[in-house]
C-alpha positions as CSV (number, residue, x, y, z in Angstrom):
1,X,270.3,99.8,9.8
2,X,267.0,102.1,9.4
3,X,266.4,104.6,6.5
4,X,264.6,107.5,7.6
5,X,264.0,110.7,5.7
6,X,266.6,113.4,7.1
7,X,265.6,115.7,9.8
8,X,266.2,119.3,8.5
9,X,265.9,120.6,11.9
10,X,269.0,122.1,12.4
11,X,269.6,121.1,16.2
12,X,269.2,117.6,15.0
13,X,272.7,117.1,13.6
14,X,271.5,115.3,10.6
15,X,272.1,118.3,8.1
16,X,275.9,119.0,9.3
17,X,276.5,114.9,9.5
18,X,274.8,114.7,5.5
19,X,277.3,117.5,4.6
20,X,280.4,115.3,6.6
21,X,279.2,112.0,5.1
22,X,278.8,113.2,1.3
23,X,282.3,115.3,1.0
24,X,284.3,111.7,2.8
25,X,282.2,109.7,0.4
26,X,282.8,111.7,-2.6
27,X,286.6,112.9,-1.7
28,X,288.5,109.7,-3.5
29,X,286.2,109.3,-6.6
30,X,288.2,110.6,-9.5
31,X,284.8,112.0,-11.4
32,X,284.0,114.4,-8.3
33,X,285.0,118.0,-7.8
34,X,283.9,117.9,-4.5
35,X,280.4,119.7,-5.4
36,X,278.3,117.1,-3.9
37,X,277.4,118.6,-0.6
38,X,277.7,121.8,-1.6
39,X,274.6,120.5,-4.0
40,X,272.4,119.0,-1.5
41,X,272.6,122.1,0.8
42,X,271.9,124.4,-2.1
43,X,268.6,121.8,-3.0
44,X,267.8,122.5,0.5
45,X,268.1,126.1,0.4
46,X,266.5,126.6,-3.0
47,X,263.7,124.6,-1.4
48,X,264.5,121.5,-4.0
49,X,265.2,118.8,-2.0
50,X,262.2,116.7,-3.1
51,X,263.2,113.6,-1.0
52,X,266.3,113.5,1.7
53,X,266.4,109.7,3.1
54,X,269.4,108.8,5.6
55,X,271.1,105.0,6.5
56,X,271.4,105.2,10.1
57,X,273.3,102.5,12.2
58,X,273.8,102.5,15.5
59,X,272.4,106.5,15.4
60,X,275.4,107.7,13.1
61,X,274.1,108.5,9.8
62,X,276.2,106.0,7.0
63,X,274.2,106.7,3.9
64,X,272.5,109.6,2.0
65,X,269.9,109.8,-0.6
66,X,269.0,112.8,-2.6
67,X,266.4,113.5,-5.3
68,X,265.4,116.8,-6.5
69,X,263.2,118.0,-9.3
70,X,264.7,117.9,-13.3
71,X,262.8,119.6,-16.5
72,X,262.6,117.6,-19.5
73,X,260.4,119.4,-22.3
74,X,257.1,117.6,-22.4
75,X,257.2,115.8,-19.3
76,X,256.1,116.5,-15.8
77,X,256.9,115.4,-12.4
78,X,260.3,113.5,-13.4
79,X,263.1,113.7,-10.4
80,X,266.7,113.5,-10.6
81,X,268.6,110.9,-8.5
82,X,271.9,112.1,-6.3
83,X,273.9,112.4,-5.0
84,X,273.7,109.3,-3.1
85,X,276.7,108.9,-0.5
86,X,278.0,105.6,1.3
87,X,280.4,106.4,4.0
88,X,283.4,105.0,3.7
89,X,284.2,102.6,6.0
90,X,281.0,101.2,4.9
91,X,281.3,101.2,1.2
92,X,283.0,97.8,1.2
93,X,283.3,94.5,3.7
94,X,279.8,95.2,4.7
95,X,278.2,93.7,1.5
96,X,275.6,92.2,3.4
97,X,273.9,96.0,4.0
98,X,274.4,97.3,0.3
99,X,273.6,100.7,1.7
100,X,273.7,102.3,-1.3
101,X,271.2,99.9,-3.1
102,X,268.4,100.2,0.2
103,X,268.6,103.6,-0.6
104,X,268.0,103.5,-4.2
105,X,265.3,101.2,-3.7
106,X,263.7,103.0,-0.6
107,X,264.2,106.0,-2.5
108,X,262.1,105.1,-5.3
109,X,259.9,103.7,-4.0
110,X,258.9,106.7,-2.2
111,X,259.4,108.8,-5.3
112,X,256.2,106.5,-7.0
113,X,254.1,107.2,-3.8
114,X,254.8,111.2,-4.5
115,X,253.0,110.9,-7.9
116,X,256.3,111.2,-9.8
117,X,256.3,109.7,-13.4
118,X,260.1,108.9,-13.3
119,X,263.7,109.5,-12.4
120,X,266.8,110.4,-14.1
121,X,270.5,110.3,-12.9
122,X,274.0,110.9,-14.4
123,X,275.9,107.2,-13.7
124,X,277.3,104.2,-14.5
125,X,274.8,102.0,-16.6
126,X,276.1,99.0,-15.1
127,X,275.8,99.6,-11.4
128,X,272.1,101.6,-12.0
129,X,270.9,99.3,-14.8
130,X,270.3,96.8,-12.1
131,X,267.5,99.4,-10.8
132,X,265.7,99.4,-14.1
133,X,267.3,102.5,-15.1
134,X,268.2,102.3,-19.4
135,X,269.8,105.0,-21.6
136,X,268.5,106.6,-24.3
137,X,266.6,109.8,-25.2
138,X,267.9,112.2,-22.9
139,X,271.4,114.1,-23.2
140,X,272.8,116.6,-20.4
141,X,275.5,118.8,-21.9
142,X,278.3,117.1,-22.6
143,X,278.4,114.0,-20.6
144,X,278.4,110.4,-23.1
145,X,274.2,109.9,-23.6
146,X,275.0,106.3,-21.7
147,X,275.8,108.2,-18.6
148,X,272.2,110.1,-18.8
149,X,269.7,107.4,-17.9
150,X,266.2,107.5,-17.0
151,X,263.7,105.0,-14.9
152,X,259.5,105.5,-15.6
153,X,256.9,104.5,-13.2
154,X,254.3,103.9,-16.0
155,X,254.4,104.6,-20.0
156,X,256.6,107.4,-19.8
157,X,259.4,107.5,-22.2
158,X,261.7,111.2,-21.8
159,X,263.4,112.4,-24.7
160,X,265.7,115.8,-24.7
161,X,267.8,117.9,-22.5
162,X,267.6,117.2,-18.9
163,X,267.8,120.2,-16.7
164,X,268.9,120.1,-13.0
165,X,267.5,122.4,-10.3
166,X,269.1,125.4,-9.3
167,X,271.5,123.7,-6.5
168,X,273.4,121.7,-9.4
169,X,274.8,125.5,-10.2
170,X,277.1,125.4,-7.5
C-alpha cells in the first residue's frame, strides 16, 4: 500500500474512483445521508480541498483522505478532517494495513508541514482520541459537543462555533 495525494487530473481516474470509493464506504453507516462524495467534489470545485491523499494497492485506490479549511472566531489556519473513506472489502480482515489510521496519520502530518495550527472533525472520541484529538471548546450546530473534537500543532486551544467550507452545504 502507498498514500499519494490524489491526482485531480481528470483523465487520471483518481477523481471518479474517490467519488466510487467514498459513496460504498459511506452507503452502510447508519449516521450518513450519503453526502460524503457529494462533499469532497464540491471542496474540489469550491477550490477547498486543502489536502486529497489516496491508499493505493495494487493501483486501485482503497482509501481517501480529505481536509479542507474550517473558521473558528479567533483562530487561523485550523482544517477540518473528512471525510475519510476505507473501502469495504478492506475495512476489516486486513488489520494489519489500518488504512484509515495511515491516512490519518499521513494526513496530519502533512497538515503541520502546510503551516496549519490544528484540525477539527465531527467523530467518535474513541476511535480519533487515539490521534490526540480531545473535546472541548468547540460546538457545531446541533451535534453532542463530544462529537466536535479538535487536535493543535502547538499552544492553540479553539473555542466556538466551527464552520465548514462551502462544500459541507451540499
Amino acid at each position: 500500500m502507498i498514500i499519494r495525494h490524489e491526482n485531480p487530473d481528470k483523465e487520471s481516474g483518481d477523481i471518479d474512483a474517490i467519488f466510487a470509493l467514498t459513496k460504498a464506504a459511506f452507503a452502510n453507516m447508519p449516521f450518513s445521508d450519503g453526502a460524503e462524495p457529494h462533499i469532497i467534489n464540491a471542496l474540489r470545485n469550491h477550490g477547498d480541498l486543502t489536502l486529497s491523499l489516496v491508499a493505493e494497492a495494487d493501483g486501485i485506490i482503497i482509501g481517501q483522505i480529505t481536509f479542507s479549511p474550517v473558521e473558528i472566531k479567533g483562530m487561523k489556519n485550523w482544517y477540518g478532517l473528512g471525510p475519510v473513506s476505507v473501502a469495504p472489502d478492506w475495512q476489516r480482515g486486513q488489520k494489519e494495513l489500518n488504512i484509515g489510521s495511515a491516512l490519518i496519520r499521513a494526513g496530519l502530518s502533512r497538515l503541520k508541514n502546510l503551516d496549519a495550527n490544528g484540525c477539527v472533525l465531527i467523530g467518535n472520541p474513541d476511535y480519533y482520541s487515539r490521534f490526540g484529538f480531545r473535546s472541548g471548546g468547540l460546538t457545531y450546530g446541533d451535534i453532542p459537543q463530544e462529537y466536535v473534537q479538535w487536535l493543535s500543532f502547538g499552544d492553540h486551544t479553539p473555542k466556538g462555533e466551527v464552520r465548514y467550507a462551502k462544500g459541507f452545504e451540499v
